[in-house]
PAGU-520886 format. One record per atom (N, C-alpha, C): residue number from 1; residue in three letters; atom name; x, y, z. Coordinates in steps of 0.02 Angstrom, whole numbers, plus 50000, padded with zeros to 5 digits. Layout:
[pt NUM, ALA, CA, [X, Y, Z]] ...
end
This chain:
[pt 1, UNK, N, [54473, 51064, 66625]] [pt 1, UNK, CA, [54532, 51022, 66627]] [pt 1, UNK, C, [54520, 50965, 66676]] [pt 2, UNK, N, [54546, 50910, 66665]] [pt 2, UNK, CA, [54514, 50839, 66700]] [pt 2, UNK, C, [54582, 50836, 66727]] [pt 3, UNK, N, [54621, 50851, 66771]] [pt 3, UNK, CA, [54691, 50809, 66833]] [pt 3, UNK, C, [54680, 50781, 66867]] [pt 4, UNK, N, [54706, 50711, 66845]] [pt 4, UNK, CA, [54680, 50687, 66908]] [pt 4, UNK, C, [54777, 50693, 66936]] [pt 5, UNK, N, [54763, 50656, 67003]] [pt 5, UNK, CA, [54846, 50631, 67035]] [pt 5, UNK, C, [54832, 50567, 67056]] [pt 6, UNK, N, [54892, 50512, 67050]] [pt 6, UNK, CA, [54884, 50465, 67068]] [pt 6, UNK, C, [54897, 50462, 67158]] [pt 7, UNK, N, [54867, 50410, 67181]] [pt 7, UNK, CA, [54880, 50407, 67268]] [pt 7, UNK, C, [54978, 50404, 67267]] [pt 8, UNK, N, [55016, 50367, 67223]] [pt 8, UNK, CA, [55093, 50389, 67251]] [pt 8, UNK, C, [55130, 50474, 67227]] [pt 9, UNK, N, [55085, 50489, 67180]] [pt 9, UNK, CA, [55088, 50564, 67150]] [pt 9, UNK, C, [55090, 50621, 67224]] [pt 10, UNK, N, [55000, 50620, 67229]] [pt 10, UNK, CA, [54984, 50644, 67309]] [pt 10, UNK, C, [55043, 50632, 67350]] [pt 11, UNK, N, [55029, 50563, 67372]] [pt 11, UNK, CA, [55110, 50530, 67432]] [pt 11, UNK, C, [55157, 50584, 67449]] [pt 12, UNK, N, [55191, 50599, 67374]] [pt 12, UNK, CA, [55262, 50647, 67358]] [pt 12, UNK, C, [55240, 50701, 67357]] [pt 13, UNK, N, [55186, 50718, 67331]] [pt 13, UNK, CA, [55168, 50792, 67360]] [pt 13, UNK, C, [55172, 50839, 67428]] [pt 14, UNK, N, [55145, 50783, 67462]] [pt 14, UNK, CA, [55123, 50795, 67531]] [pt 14, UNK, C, [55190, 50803, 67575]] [pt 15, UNK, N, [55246, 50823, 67522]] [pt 15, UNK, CA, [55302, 50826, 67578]] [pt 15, UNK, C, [55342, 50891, 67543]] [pt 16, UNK, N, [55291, 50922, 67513]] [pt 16, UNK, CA, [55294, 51000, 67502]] [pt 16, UNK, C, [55263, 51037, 67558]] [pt 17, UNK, N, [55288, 51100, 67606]] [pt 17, UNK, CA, [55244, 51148, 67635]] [pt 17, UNK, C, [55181, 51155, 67601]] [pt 18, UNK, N, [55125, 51147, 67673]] [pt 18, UNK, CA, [55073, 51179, 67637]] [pt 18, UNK, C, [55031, 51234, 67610]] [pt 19, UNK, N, [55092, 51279, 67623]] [pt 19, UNK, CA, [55079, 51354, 67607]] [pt 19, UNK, C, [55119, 51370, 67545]] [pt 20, UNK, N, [55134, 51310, 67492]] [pt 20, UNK, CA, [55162, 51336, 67449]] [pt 20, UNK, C, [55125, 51301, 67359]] [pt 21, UNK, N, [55166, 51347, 67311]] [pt 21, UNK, CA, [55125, 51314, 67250]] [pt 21, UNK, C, [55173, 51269, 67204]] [pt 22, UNK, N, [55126, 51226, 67170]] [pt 22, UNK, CA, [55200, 51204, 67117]] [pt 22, UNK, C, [55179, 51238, 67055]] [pt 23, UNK, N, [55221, 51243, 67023]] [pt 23, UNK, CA, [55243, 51287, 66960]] [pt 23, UNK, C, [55259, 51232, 66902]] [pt 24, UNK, N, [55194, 51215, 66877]] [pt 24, UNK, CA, [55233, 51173, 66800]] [pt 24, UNK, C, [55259, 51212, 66755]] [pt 25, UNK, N, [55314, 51185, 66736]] [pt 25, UNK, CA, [55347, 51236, 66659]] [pt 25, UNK, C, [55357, 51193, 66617]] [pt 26, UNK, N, [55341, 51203, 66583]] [pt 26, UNK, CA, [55310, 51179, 66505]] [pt 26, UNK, C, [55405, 51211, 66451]] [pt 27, UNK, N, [55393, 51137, 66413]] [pt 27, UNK, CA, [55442, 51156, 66363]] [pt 27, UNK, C, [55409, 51152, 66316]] [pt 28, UNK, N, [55418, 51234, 66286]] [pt 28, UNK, CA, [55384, 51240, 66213]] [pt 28, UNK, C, [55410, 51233, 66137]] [pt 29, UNK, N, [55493, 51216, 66154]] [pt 29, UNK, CA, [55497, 51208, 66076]] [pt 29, UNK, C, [55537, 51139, 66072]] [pt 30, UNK, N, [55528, 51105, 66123]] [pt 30, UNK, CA, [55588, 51039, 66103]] [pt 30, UNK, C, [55562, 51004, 66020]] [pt 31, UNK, N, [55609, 50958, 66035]] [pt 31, UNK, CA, [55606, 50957, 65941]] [pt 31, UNK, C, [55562, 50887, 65953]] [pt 32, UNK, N, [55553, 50861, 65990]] [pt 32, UNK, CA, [55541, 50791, 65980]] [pt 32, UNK, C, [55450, 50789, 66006]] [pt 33, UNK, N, [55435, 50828, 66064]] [pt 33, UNK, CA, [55384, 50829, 66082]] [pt 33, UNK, C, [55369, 50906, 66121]] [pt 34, UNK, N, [55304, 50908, 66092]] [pt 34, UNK, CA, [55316, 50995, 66110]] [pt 34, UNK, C, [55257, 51016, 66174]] [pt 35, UNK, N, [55275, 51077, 66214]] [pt 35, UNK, CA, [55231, 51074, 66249]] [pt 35, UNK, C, [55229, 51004, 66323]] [pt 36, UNK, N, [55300, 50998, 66336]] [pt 36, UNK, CA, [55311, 50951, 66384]] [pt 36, UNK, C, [55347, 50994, 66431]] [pt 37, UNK, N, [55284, 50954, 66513]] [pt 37, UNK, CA, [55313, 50984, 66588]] [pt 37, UNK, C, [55391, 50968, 66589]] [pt 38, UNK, N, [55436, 50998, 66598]] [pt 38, UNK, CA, [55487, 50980, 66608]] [pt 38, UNK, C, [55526, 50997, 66676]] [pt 39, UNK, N, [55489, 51040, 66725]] [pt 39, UNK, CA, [55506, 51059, 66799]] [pt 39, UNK, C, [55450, 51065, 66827]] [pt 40, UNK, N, [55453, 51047, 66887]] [pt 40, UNK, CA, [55393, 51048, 66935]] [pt 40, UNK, C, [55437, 51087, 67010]] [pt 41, UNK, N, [55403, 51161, 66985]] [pt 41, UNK, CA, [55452, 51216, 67055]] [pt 41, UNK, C, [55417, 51232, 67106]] [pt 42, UNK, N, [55417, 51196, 67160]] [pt 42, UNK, CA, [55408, 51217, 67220]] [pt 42, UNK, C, [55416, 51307, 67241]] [pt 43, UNK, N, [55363, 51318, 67245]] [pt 43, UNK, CA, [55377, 51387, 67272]] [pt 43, UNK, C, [55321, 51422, 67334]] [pt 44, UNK, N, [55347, 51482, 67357]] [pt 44, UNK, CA, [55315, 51500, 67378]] [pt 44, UNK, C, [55236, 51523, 67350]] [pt 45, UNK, N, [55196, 51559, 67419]] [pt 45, UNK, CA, [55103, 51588, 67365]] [pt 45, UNK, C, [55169, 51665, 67340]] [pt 46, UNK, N, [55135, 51678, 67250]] [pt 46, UNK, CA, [55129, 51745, 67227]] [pt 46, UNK, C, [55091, 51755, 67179]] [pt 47, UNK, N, [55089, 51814, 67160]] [pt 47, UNK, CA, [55040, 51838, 67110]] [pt 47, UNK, C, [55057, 51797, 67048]] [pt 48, UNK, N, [54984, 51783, 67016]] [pt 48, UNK, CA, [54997, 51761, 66958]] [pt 48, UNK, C, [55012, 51805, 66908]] [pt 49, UNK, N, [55053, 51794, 66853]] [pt 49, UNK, CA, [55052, 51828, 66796]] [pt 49, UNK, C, [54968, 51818, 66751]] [pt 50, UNK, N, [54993, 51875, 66721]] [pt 50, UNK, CA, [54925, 51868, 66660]] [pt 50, UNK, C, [54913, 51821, 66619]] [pt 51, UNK, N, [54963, 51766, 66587]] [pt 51, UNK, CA, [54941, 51711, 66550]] [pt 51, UNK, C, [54955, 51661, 66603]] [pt 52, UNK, N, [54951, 51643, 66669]] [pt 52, UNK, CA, [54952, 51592, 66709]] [pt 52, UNK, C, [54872, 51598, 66742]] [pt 53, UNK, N, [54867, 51553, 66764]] [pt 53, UNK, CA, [54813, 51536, 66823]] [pt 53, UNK, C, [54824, 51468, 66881]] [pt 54, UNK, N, [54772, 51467, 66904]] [pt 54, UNK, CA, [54774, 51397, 66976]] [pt 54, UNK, C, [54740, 51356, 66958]] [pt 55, UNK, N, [54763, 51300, 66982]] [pt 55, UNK, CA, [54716, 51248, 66966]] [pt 55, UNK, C, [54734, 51200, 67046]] [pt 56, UNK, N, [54683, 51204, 67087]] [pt 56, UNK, CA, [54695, 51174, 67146]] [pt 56, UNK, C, [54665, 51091, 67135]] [pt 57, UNK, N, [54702, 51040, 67162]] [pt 57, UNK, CA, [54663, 50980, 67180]] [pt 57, UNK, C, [54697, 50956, 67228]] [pt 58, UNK, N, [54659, 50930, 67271]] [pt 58, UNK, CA, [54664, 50892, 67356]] [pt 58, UNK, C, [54722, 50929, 67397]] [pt 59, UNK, N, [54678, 50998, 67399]] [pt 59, UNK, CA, [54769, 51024, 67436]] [pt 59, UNK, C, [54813, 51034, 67391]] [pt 60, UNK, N, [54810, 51032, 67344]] [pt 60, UNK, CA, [54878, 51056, 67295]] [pt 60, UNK, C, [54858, 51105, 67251]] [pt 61, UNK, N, [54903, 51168, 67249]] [pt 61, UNK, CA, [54890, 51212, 67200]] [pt 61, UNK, C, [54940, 51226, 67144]] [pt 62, UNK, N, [54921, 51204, 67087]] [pt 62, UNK, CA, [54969, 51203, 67031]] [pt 62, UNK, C, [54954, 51283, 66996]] [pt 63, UNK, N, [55007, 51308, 66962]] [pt 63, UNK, CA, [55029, 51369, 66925]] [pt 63, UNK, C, [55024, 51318, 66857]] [pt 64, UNK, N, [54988, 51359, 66809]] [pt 64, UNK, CA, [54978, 51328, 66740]] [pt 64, UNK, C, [54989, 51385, 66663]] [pt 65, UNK, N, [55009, 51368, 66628]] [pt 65, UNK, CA, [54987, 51428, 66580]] [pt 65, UNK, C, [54930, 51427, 66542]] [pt 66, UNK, N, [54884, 51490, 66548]] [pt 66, UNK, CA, [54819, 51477, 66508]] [pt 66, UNK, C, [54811, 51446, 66451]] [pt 67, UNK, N, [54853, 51396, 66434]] [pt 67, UNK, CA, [54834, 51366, 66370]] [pt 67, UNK, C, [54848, 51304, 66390]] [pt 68, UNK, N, [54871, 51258, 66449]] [pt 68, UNK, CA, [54889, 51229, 66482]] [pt 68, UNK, C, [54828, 51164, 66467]] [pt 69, UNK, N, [54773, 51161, 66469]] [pt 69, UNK, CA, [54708, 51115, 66430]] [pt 69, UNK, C, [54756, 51097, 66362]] [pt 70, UNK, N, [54751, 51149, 66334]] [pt 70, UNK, CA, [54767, 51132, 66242]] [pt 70, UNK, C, [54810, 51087, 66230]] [pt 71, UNK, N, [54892, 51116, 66288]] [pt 71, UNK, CA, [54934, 51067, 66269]] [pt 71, UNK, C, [54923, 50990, 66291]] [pt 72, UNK, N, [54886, 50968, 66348]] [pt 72, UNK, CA, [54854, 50904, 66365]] [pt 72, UNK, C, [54818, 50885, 66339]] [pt 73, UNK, N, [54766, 50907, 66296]] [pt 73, UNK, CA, [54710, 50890, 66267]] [pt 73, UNK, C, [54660, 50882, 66308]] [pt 74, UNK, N, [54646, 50920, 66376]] [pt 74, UNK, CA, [54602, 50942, 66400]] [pt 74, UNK, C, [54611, 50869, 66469]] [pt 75, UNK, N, [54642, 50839, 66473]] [pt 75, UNK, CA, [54667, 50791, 66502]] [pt 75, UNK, C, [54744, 50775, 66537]] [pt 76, UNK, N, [54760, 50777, 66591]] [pt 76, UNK, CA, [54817, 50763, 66622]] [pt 76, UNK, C, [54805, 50709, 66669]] [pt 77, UNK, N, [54860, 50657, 66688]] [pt 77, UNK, CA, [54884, 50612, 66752]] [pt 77, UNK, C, [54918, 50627, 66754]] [pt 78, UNK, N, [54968, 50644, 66822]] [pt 78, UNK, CA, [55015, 50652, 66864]] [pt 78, UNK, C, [55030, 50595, 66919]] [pt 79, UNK, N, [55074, 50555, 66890]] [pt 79, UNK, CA, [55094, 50490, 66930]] [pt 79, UNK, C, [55156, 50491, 66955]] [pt 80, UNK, N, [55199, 50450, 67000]] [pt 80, UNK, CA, [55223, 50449, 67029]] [pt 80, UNK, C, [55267, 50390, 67028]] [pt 81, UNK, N, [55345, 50389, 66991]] [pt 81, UNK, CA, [55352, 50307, 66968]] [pt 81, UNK, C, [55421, 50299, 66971]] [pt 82, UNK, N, [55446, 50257, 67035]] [pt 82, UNK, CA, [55529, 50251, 67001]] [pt 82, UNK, C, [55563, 50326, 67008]] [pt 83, UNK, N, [55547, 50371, 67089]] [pt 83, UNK, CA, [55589, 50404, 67099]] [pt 83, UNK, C, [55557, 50491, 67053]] [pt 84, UNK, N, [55518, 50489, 67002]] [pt 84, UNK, CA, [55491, 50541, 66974]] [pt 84, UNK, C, [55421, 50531, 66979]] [pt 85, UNK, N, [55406, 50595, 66914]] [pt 85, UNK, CA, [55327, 50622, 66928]] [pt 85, UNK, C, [55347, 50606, 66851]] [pt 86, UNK, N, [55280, 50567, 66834]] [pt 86, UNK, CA, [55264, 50548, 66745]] [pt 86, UNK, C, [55215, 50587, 66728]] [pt 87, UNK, N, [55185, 50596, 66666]] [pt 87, UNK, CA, [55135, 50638, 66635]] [pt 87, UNK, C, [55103, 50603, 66589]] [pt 88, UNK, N, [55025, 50593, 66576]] [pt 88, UNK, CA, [55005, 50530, 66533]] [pt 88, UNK, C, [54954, 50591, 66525]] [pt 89, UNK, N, [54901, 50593, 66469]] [pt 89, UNK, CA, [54841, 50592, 66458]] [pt 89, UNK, C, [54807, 50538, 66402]] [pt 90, UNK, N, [54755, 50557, 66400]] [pt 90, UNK, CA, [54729, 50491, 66363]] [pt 90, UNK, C, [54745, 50471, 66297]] [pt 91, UNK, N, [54791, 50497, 66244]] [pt 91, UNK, CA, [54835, 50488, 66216]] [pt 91, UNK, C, [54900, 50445, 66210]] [pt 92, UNK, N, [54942, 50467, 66278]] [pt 92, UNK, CA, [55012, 50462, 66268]] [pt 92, UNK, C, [55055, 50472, 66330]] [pt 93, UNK, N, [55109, 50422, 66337]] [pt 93, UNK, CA, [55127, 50465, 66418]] [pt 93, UNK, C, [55205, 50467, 66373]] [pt 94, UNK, N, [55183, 50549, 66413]] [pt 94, UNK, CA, [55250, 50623, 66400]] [pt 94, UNK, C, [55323, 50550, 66440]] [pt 95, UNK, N, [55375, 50561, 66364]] [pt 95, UNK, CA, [55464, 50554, 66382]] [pt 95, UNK, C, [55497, 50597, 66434]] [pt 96, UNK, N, [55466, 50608, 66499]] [pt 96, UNK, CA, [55478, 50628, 66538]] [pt 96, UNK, C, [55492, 50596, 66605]] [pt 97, UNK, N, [55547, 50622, 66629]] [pt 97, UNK, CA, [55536, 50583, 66711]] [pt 97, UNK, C, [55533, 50657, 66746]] [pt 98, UNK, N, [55536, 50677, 66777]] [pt 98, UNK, CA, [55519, 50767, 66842]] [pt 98, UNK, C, [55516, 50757, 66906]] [pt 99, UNK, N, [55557, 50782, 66907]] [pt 99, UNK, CA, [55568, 50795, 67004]] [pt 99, UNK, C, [55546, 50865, 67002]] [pt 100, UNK, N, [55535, 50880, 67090]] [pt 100, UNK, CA, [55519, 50949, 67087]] [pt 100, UNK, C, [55566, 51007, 67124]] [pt 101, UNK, N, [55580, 51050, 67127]] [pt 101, UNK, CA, [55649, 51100, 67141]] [pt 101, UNK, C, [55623, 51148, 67179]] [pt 102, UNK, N, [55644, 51150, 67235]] [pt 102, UNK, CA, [55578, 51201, 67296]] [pt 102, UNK, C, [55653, 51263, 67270]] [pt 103, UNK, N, [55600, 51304, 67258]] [pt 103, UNK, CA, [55631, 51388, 67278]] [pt 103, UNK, C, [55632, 51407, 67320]] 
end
């Protein structure tokens, strides 16, 4: 999987604890586009479930679901624009705006 984060992505990150993970959740059946992040949850470290894994970059550890490549096409950006977090891969950037919701 290729993530990158943009430098204002990082920026907003960096004002999460650093002892904690974010949690993308994926919407799997919207009608319009499927397979779109639609929450980014601040949480504490726990065990992963069996269809999740980690994917750490620069200090950040994201919660993903093992199929989490497929729905990107093996490609994600995580930018930072106008107050949210956007989602682009080399395709298409996701009808999304995302904030993130600390637990």
């Amino acid at each position: 999987m290729n993530l990158t984060l943009t430098d204002p992505a990082l920026m907003k990150l960096s004002e999460i604890p650093r002892d904690h993970m974010v949690q993308l959740a994926l919407d799997r059946g919207s009608c319009d586009i499927v397979n779109n992040v639609y929450e980014m949850k601040v949480i504490p470290p726990r065990e992963l479930q069996n269809h999740e894994r980690s994917i750490d970059y620069k200090g950040v550890t994201f919660i993903v679901d093992d199929d989490f490549e497929d729905a990107y096409d093996h490609e994600l950006t995580i930018d930072f624009q106008k107050n949210a977090f956007v989602f682009k891969n080399k395709n298409q950037t996701f009808n999304n705006r995302v904030g993130f919701r600390f637990l």
